[in-house]
N, C-alpha and C positions, 0 to 999 in steps of 0.2 A: 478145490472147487471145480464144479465141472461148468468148459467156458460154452458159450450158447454156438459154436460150430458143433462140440464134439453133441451137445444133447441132440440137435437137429440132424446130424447122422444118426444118431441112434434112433431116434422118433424115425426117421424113412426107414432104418431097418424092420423097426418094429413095429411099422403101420400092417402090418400084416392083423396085427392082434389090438390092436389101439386107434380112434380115430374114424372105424369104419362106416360109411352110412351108406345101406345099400336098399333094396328097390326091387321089388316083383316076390311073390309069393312062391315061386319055384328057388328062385335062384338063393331066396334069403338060407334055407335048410342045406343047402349043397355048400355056401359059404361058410356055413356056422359049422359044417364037419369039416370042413378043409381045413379053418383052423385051428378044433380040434387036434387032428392028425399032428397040424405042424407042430403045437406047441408039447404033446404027447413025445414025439422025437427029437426035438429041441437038444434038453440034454446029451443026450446019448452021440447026434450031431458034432454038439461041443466037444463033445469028450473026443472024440475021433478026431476033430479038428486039432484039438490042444495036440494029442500022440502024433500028428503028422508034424505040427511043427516044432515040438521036441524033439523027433526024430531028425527032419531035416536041421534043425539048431545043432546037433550033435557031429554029424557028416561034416558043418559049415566050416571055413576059417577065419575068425572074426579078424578086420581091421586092425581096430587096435583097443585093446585090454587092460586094465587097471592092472599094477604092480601087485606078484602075490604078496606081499607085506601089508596089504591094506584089507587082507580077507576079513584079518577078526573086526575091522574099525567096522567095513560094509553087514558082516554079521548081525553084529549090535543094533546098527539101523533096522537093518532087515528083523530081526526080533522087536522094537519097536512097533515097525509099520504095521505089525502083523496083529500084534496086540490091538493097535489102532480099528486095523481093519476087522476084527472079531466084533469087535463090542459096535462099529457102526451093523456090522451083518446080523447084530443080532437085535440091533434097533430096527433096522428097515424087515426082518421080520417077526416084527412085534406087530402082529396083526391084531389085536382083539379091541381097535376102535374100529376098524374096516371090517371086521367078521358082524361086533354092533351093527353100522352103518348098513352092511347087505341085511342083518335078521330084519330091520326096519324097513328096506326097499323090499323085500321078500311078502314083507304084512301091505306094505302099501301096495304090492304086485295082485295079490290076492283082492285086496278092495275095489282095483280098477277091473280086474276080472268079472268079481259080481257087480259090480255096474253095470259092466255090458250084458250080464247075465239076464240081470233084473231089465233092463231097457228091450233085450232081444225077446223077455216072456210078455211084456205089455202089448198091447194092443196099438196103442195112440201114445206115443214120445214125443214132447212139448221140445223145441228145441234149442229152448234154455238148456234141457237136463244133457241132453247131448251135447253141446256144445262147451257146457259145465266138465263134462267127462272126458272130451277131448284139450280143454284149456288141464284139468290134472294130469292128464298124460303126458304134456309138455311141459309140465312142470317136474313134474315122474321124469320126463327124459333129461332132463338139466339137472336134476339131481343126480342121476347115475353118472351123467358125460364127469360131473365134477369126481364123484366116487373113482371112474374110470381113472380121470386125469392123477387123482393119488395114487389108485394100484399103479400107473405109468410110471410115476417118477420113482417111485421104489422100484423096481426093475433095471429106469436107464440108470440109476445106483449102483445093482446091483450088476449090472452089465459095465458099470465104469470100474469096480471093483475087479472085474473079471479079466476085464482086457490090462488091467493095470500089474496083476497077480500072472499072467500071461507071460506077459513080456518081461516081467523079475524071471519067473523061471526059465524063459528063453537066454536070459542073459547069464545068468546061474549054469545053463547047462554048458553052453559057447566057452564062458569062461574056464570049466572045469575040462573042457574039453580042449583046450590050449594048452594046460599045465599037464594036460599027462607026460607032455614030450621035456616036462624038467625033471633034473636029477630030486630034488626036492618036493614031488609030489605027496610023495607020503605025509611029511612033515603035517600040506594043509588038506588033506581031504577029508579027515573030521569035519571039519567046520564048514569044507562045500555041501559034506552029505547032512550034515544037521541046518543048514540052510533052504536044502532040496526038501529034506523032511517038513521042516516048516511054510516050507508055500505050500507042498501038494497038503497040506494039513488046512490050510486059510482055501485052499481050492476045492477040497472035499467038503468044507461049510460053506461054501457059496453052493455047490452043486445040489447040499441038500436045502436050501433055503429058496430056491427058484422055484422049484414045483409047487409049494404050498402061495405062493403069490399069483403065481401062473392060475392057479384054478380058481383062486377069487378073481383073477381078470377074467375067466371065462364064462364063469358066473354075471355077473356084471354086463357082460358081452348078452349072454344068454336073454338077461330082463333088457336089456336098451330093446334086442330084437321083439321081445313081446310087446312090449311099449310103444315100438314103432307099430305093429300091426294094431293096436290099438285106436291109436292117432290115427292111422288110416282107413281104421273102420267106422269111425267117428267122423273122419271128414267126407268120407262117399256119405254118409246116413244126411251129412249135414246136405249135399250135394243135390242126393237124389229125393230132397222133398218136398219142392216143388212139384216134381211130375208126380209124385204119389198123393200128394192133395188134390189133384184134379182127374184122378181114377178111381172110381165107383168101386166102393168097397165093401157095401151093404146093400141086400133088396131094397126096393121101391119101398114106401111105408104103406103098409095096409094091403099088400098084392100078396098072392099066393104064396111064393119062397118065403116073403116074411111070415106068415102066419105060421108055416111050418117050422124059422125058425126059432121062432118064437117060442114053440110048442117044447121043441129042442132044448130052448135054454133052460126053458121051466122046468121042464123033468131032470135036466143033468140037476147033480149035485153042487151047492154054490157053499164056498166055503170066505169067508171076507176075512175071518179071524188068520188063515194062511197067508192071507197077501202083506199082514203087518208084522207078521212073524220073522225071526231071524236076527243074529248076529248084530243087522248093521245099526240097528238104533244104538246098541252099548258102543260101539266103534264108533261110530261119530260122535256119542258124545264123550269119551276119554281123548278124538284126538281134537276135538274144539274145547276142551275144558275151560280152555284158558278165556278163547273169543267167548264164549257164553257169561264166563266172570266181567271179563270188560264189559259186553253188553248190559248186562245187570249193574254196575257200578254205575255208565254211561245215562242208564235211567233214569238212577235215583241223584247224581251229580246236574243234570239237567233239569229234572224234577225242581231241585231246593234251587237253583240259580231262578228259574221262576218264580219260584213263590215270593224271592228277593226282588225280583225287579216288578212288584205289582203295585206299588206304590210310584213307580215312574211310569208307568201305562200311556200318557195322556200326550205322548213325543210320537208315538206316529199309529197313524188308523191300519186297524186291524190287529197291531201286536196287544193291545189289551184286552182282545177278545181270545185272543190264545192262551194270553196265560192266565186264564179264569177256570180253564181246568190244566196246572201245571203236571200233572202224571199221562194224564191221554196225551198230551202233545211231545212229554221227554220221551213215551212210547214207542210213539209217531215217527218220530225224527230218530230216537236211537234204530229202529227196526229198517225202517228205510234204508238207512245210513248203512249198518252193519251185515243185514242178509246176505247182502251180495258177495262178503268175504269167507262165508260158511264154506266148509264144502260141501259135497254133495250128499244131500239130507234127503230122508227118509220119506215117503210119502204124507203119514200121518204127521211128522215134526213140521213140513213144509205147510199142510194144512192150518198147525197150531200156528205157525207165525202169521199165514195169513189171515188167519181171525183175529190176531192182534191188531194187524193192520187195519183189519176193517172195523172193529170195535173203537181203535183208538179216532178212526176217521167219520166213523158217526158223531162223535162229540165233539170233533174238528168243524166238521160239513154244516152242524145245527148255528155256528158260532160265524164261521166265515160265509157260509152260502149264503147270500143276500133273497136270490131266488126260492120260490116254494117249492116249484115243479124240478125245479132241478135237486134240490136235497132230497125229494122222494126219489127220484132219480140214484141219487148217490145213496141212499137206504138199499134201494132195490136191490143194486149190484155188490153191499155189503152182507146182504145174507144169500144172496146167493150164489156169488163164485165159493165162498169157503163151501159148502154145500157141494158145489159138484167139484169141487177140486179131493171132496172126501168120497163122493163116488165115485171117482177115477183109482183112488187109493185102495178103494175097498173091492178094485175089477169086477165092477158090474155087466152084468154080460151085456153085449152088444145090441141084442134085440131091447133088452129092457130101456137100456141106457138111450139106445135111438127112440123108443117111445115116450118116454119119460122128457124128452129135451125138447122134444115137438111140441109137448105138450106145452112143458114149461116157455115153449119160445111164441106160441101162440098167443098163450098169456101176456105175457110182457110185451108183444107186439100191440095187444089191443090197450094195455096199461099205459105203456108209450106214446100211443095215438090219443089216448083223453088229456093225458099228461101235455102233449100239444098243440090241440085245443084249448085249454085251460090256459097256455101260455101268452099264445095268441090273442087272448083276451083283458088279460092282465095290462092294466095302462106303467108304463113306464118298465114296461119289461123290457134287458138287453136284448139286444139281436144275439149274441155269440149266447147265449144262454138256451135260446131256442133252435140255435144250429144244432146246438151240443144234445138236446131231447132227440133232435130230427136223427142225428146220429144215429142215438142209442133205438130209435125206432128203426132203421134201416139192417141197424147189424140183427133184429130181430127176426125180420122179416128175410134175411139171408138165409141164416140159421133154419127157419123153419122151411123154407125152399130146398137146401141142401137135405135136411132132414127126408123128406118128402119122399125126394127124388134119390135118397142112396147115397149121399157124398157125406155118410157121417165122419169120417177125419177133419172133412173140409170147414163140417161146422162146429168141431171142437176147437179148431184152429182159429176160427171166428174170433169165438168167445175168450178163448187165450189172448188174442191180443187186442182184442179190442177193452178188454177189463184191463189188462197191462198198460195198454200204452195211454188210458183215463187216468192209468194209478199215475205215470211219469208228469200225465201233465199237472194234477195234483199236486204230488209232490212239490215241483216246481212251484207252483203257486205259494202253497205252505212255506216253504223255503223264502222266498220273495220278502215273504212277511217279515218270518222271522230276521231276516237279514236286516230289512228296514229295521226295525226293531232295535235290534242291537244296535245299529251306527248311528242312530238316533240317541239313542240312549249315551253310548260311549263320547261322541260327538257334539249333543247339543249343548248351543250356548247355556241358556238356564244351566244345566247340572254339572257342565264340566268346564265355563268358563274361568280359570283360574289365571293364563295369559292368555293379553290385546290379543295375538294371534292368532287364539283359540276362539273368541268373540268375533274378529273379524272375518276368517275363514273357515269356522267350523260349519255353516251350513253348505257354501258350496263344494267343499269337503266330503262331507256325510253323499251328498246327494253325485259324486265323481263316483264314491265307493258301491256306491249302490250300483249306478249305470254298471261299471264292473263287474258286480257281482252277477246281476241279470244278464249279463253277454255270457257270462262264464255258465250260468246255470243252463240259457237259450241251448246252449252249444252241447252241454255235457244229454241235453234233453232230445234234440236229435239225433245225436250217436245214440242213443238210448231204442229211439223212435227206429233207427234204422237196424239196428240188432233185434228189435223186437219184431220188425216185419218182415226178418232174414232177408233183405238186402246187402246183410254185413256179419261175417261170424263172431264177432264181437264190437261194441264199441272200440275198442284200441284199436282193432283194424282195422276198422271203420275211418278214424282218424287216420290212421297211417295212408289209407288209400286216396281220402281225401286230400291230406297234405301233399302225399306226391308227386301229387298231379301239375303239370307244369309247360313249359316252353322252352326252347333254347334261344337266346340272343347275343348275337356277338359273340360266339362261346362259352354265355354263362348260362349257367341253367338254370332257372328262375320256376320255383312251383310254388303253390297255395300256401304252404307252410314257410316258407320262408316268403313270402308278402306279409304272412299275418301276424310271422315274428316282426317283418319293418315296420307295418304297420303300428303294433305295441311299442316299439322302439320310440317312437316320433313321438307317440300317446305319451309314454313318459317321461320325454324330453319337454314335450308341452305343458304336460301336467306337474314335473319340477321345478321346473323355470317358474309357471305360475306361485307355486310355492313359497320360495327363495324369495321373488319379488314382493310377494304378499310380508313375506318375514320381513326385511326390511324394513318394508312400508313401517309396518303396523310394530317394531320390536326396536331394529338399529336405530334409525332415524328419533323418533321422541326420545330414546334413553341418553344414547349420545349427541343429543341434541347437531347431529347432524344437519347441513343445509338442505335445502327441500330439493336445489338443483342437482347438489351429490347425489343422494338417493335416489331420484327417478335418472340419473347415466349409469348409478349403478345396476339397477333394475333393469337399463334397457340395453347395456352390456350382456348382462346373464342372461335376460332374456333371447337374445339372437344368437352369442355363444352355445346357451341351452339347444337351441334349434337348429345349428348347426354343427355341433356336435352328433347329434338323433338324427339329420338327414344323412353323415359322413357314415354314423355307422351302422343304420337302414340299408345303406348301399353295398358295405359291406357284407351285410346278413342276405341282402340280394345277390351277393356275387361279384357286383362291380368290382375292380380291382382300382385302388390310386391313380396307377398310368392310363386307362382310361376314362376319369375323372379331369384327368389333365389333358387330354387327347379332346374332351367335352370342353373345356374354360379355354384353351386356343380357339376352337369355332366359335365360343360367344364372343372373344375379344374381338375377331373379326366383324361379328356382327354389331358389338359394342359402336366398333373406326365406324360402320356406314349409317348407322340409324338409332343408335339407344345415347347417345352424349348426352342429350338433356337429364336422362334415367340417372345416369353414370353420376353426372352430376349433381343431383339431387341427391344421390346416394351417399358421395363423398360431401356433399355440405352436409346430411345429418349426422356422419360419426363427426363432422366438425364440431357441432353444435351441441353433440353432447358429451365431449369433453374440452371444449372452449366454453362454454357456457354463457354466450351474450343472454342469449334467451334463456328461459326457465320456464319449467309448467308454474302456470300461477300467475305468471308476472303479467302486468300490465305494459300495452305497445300500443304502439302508435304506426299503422300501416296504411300506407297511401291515403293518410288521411284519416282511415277508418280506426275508430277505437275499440281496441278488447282486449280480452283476456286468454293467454296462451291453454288451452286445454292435454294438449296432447303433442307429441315430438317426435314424430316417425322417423325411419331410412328415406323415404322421398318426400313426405309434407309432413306441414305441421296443423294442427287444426286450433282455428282461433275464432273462440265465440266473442260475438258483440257484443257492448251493450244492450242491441233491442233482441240479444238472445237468438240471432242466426249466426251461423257457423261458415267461416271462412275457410275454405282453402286453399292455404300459400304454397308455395315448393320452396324447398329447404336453400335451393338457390337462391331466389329472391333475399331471405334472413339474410343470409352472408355476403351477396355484392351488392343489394339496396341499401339506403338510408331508414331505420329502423327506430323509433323513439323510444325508448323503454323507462317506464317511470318508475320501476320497482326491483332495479338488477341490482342496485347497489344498498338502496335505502327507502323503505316505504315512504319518510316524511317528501311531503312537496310544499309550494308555496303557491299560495293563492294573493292574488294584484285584485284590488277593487277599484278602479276609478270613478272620481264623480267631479261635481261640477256644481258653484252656489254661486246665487246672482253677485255681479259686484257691489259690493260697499256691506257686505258681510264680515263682521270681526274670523282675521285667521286664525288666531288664536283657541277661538270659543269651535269653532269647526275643526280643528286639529284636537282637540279635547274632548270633542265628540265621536270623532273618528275612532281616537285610543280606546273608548270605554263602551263601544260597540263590538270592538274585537272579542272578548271574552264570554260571549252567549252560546258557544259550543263548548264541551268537552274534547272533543278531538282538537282545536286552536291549543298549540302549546304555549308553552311560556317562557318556554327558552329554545329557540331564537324568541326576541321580546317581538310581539305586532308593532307596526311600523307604520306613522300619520307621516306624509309626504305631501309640499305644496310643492306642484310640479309646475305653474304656470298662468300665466293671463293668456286665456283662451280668446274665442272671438265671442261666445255673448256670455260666461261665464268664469270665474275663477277655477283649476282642473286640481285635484284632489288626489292622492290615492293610498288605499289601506292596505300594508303587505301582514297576512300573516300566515303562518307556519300549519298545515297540517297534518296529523301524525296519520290518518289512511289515505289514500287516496282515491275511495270509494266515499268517502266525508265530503269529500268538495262541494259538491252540487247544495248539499245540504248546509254545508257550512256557508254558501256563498249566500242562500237564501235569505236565514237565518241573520246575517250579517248587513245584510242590504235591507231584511224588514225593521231592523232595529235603527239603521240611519235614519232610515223616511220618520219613523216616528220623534225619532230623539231632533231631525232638523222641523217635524210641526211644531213640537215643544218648543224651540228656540224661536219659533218665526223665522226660520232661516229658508229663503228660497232658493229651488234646483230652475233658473232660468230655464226658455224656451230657446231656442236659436232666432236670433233677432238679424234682418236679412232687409236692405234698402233697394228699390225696384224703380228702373231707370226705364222711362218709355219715349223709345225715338221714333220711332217712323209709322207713325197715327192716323187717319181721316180726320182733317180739319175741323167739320162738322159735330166731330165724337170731342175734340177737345174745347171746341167750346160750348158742349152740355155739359161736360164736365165741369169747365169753370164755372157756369152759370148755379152746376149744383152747388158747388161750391159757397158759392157767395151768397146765395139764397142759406145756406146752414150758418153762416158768417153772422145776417143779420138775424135770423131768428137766436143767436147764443147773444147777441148784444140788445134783443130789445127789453124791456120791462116785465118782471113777471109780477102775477098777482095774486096770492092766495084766498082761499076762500074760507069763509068763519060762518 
C-alpha cells in the first residue's frame, strides 16, 4: 500500500502535470507546452536517471549484504514480486474506462463550444442561457478534475512501482558487485543475472505503460484548459451586461438610419428554418432521455393523485379548485419543478416548454384569479411571451423585431391602462391586484420608451424579466396552495383522526407545516427574484453571499447563515417540545392513567430541557464556544448576589413545585384568602384563576414558604358543616330526623362517610344543630349547601318547627325623668284599656 507521506511527495513532484489552475490568456498556451515538453522527456530523463544510478551502485561498497546462500531464497521472492508487479501494470494500464470517460468529456467539449457558438451568433442572450452555460462548464470542470484525479493515481502507482523496481535493482547490482571479490562467484551469478534480467524486464513494462497514461493526462489537461476559458467567457458576458444594457444599440425608431435599416433587412435574405436547424435538438434529447421520461411519468403520477384527492377538496380553499382540472395543474407543477434541471435547450424546445407553462397557467389563472382584470392580465402575457420568445428563436432581424415590439408594447400599454380603470372601479377589488395591473402598465410603457429611443436590448430585457419574475411569484402562489392542500388533507382531524393526538394537534400541526413551507418557498422566491434581476449569478450564490455575510465577536464569527440555522434550531426545539408535551397530554396520561400532576412536570421538564437544549446548541451553531458560556453564568451569578434573589428564587421554588407537587394544575387553593383554581405553573409564577374568573398572580415563592389551603391535592371529597338553630321546646329527636333525610337531595352527597345530624347545644335564643355531610366535588358545595338548607326550611314548615329570632333584654339607666314617666303613664293607660269590658256588635 502506498502510506499518504510517500503519495503526497509524489503529488508535489507531479504537480507539474496534475492539479494545475492557471490564469491569463497568454500564459495559459506557454504552460500547456511546457508541460508538454516535460512530460514528452520524462521517460528518457528516467531512463538516464536509472543508468547513473546503476552506475554509481556499481562503483559503491555496500555496508553490509545478505549472505551469498540466500540468493536463490531472495530470487524466488524476487520472481514473485515481479509477477505481482506485471499483472498490477497491466491493470493500472487498462485504460478503456478513461479512454470512455475522455470520448464522453470530448462530446460534452464540443457541446459547450457550440453553446458559446450559438450564444456569440445571437443578437440579445437572456442571461439565464449564459449563466446555464457557464454553471455546465463548472460542472464540465469537476467532471474532468475527478477524470484528472484517476489518470493521477494510476501514475503515482505507477511511479510507486517504479522507484520500488529502482531500488531492487540498485540492490541487485551493489550485491553482485561485492561478490565478485569471492572465490565462489561463479557458483551464484546465474541467478544474480536472471534476477537483473527480470527487473530490467518489470522496468521495460513500466517504461512502456507510462506514455499511454501520460497522454490521456494531457488530454484531460488540454479540456480542463478549454473549460476554463469557457467559464471565463461566460463570467465576463455575465459581468459586462449591465453596461451593455444601457448602450444604445439600435437607431432611434422612425429616424433616418432606421428606415434605411430597415430597408437593409427587408432585402437581405432571412432564413428562420437555419436558426432551428442543427445537431443540438437530437443531442439534448439523447442526453436528457432520461429527465424527459421522469418528467412524463411526474405528470401523469401527479395527474391520478389529483383526481384521487377530489372527493376530499372541501379541507382547505383553493385546493379544490385545482384539482378540477388534475392534468393542467400536474403540468403546471411538473414543468415548473423540472425545467430548471434541463440542460441547455434548444430555442424552439425552450419555446415548447413555455407554452406549456402558459397553457397549463391559463386554466390555473381562470380557477384561482379571483380578479377579472388581473386574469385578462395573465391571458395577455400567456400568449404572448411564447410568441416572442419564438421570434427570438426564429432571429428576426433587428429592425423588424424593434418595430414589431413597439407596436406590440403600445398595445398592451393602452390595454393595461383600460385594464386599470376597470379595476379601479370594481367595488371590493384588492389593492395588490391593481398594484400588480399598474405593474404590468409601467413595464409597457418602459418597453415602448426604450423601443423609441434605440435601447432595444434594454427592452427585451424588460420583458424577460418582468414575465419571469410574475411567473416565480406565481408559482409560488400555486405552490402555496398546493401545500395547504396536502397538509390538510394528510393532517386533518375529519380524515386522518385515528389517535387523541392526531385529533388534538393535528390542526395546529398542519397549520406550523404550512408557516414552513411558505418561509421556505418566500426565500427560495427571492433568490429566484434576485438571479432573475442579475443581482446574483445564480440562486445558490445568491445564498451563499447572503449567508456569508456576518460579524466578528469576541472571536467568533457570527454571519446570516449561521443565525438562520440558530434561529431553526430554537424553532425546533420549540416546536418539539410543544409536541412531546401535546403527546403526553393527549396519549401517556389517559392510557396510563397517569396523575394529572405527573404529566404537566412532566411536560414542563421537556418543555424547558427542549429549550435549553436548542438555545446550548443555537449557540453552538453561532460559535459560542462552552468556556464562554461559562465565563457569561459567572457575570449573572454576580448579578444574580446584587439584585435578581427574588427571580432566583421563584425560580428555584418552581422546579420545587414541580417535582414536589403540593400544588398541581387543577387543584383547587386557598390563597390569602382568595379562592381558585391553579391554571398554569411556571419557572417564576404560578397563575391562579378565581372563582369570579380573574386571574391571580402568585410567585412560586409565596406557594413554598406561605400557608397554602389545597382542597384537592390528595382527594376531591370534602365536607360540608350546616348549622342551625329551632326554638326551644322543639322535639330533638323529630329535628335530628329531619336533618338525616334532608342530606340526600344531591347526587354528589355520598353515602359513605354516612351524613351526620349533631345536637351541638343550648344556644342563647335557640337549640344549635348541625348537618355534616360528605361531598364528592368540590365545585358541588355551593349547590349542595343550597339545595340542603331549602329542603330544611320546608321540611321544619311541615313540622311547625320554628328557627327562633335572637331574643335580647334591654336595660335603660340614665333617662330624663320627664321621658319615664310618659312612659309609665303610657303604660298604664294600655294596662286599663286590656282590663276594661269589651262589647261586640250584632
Amino acid at each position: 500500500m502506498i502510506s499518504l507521506e510517500q503519495r503526497h511527495v509524489f503529488r508535489r513532484g507531479a504537480s507539474a502535470f496534475t492539479g494545475i489552475r492557471v490564469r491569463g490568456p497568454h500564459f495559459l498556451p506557454v504552460l500547456l507546452l511546457s508541460m508538454l515538453a516535460f512530460f514528452s522527456g520524462a521517460p528518457a530523463a528516467w531512463a538516464q536517471q536509472d543508468t547513473a544510478s546503476v552506475q554509481d551502485a556499481a562503483t559503491a561498497v555496500p555496508d553490509a549484504l545478505p549472505d551469498p546462500l540466500e540468493i536463490t531464497i531472495r530470487l524466488r521472492s524476487l520472481t514473485d514480486s515481479a509477477a505481482l508487479a506485471e499483472r498490477q501494470i497491466v491493470s493500472l494500464t487498462d485504460t478503456e474506462a478513461l479512454i470512455a470517460d475522455l470520448e464522453l468529456a470530448r462530446r460534452r467539449q464540443v457541446e459547450l463550444q457550440q453553446m458559446v457558438i450559438s450564444l456569440g451568433e445571437a443578437e440579445f442572450v437572456r442571461a439565464d442561457r449564459i449563466a446555464r452555460v457557464r454553471n455546465q462548464a463548472l460542472a464540465e470542470d469537476g467532471r474532468l478534475a475527478l477524470l484528472d484525479e484517476r489518470a493521477s493515481e494510476r501514475l503515482i502507482a505507477l511511479g510507486q512501482l517504479r522507484s520500488e523496481w529502482v531500488q531492487r535493482q540498485r540492490f541487485w547490482l551493489q550485491w553482485q558487485a561485492a561478490l565478485r571479490a569471492d572465490a565462489e562467484f561463479a557458483l551464484f551469478e546465474p541467478e544474480i543475472t536472471q534476477a537483473l534480467e527480470r527487473i530490467e524486464a518489470v522496468r521495460r513494462q513500466l517504461a512502456g505503460s507510462l506514455p499511454e497514461v501520460l497522454d490521456i493526462q494531457r488530454e484531460i489537461q488540454a479540456l480542463r484548459l478549454e473549460t476554463s476559458q469557457i467559464t471565463e467567457q461566460a463570467s465576463s458576458a455575465l459581468a459586462g451586461r449591465r453596461e451593455a444594457l444601457l448602450q444604445r444599440d439600435q437607431p432611434a425608431l422612425l429616424t433616418p438610419a432606421f428606415l434605411d435599416q430597415l430597408r437593409q433587412d427587408r432585402d437581405a435574405e432571412w432564413r428562420p428554418a437555419t436558426a432551428v436547424q442543427g445537431e443540438g435538438y437530437l443531442v439534448f434529447l439523447q442526453e436528457n432521455a432520461v429527465l424527459l421520461a421522469l418528467h412524463a411519468l411526474l405528470v401523469l403520477f401527479l395527474a391520478l393523485i389529483a383526481r384521487r384527492l377530489r372527493r376530499r377538496t372541501a379541507l382547505a380553499a383553493g385546493w379544490s379548485e385545482v384539482l378540477q382540472h388534475p392534468w393542467a395543474a400536474a403540468l403546471f407543477a411538473s414543468t415548473a419543478l423540472v425545467a430548471q434541471q434541463y440542460a441547455f435547450a434548444p430555442p424552439l424546445l425552450e419555446v415548447m416548454a413555455w407554452g406549456l407553462l402558459a397553457g397549463a397557467g391559463v386554466v390555473l389563472a381562470r380557477l384561482l384569479v379571483a380578479s377579472q382584470p388581473l386574469r385578462l392580465m395573465v391571458y395577455c402575457f400567456s400568449v404572448f411571451y411564447p410568441l416572442f420568445l419564438l421570434a427570438e428563436a426564429l432571429w428576426v432581424p433587428p429592425s423588424l423585431f424593434q418595430l414589431g415590439l413597439a407596436v406590440i408594447a403600445a398595445t398592451g400599454l393602452a390595454f393595461f391602462l383600460v385594464l386599470t380603470r376597470r379595476s379601479a372601479r370594481i367595488e371590493g377589488e384588492r389593492a395588490h391586484a391593481r398594484w400588480v395591473i399598474r405593474f404590468g402598465a409601467t413595464m409597457w410603457a418602459v418597453v415602448l420608451v426604450a423601443e423609441v429611443i434605440g435601447f432595444h436590448r434594454l427592452a427585451r430585457w424588460v420583458i424577460h424579466v418582468a414575465v419571469t419574475s410574475a411567473l416565480v411569484l406565481f408559482v409560488v402562489g400555486f405552490l402555496v396552495i398546493v401545500a395547504r392542500g396536502l397538509i390538510w388533507t394528510l393532517l386533518h382531524v375529519e380524515v386522518e383522526g385515528r389517535f387523541r393526538v392526531v385529533r388534538t394537534v393535528g390542526v395546529p400541526i398542519a397549520e406550523r407545516l404550512l408557516q414552513m413551507v411558505q418561509v421556505v418557498l418566500v426565500m427560495g422566491a427571492v433568490l429566484a427574484l434576485l438571479n432573475i434581476w442579475e443581482l446574483a449569478p445564480s440562486p445558490l450564490e445568491a445564498w451563499t453571499l447572503i449567508t456569508g455575510l456576518g460579524f466578528t465577536v469576541a472571536g467568533a464569527h457570527v454571519t446570516i447563515g449561521r443565525i438562520l440555522f440558530a434561529l431553526l434550531l430554537v424553532y425546533l426545539a420549540v416546536f418539539g417540545s410543544w409536541v412531546v408535551r401535546t403527546f403526553v397530554s393527549s396519549e401517556v396520561v389517559p392510557r396510563w392513567d397517569v396523575d394529572r400532576g405527573v404529566g404537566d412536570s412532566i411536560t414542563s421538564v421537556v418543555h424547558y430541557l427542549a429549550i435549553a437544549i436548542g438555545v446550548l446548541v443555537a449557540l453552538g451553531a453561532l460559535g459560542v464556544h462552552l468556556q464562554n458560556i461559562a465565563i457569561v453564568a459567572g457575570a449573572l451569578s454576580v448579578g444574580i448576589g446584587f439584585g435578581l434573589q427574588n427571580v432566583v428564587n421563584n425560580f428555584v421554588s418552581g422546579i420545587i413545585l414541580l417535582f414536589e407537587r403540593p400544588v398541581r394544575v387543577g387543584d383547587t387553593v386557598v390563597i390569602g384568602g382568595e379562592w381558585g383554581t391553579i391554571r398554569k405553573i411556571g419557572l417564576r409564577s404560578t397563575r391562579v384563576e378565581t372563582f369570579d374568573r380573574s386571574e391571580m398572580i402568585v410567585p412560586n415563592g409565596d406557594l413554598v414558604s406561605e400557608k397554602v389551603t389545597n382542597w384537592t391535592l390528595s382527594n376531591p371529597i370534602s365536607r360540608l358543616a350546616l348549622p342551625v338553630g329551632v326554638a326551644y321546646g322543639s322535639p330533638v329527636g323529630r329535628v335530628m330526623q329531619i336533618l338525616r333525610e334532608s342530606a340526600p337531595v344531591h347526587s354528589a352527597v355520598l353515602d359513605e362517610p354516612q351524613p351526620q345530624a349533631l345536637f351541638i347545644g343550648f344556644g342563647d335564643s335557640a337549640l344549635d344543630f348541625e348537618l355534616r355531610v360528605w361531598v364528592r366535588e368540590l365545585h358541588h358545595r355551593l349547590e349542595v349547601k343550597s339545595l340542603i338548607l331549602e329542603e330544611m326550611d320546608r321540611r321544619f314548615r311541615e313540622e311547625g318547627i320554628e328557627i327562633p329570632f335572637p331574643q335580647r333584654d334591654l336595660h335603660l339607666r340614665s333617662l330624663d325623668p320627664a321621658i319615664i314617666e310618659a312612659l309609665r303613664r303610657t303604660d298604664g293607660e294600655r294596662l286599663e284599656a286590656a282590663d276594661s269590658p269589651r262589647f261586640e256588635g250584632g
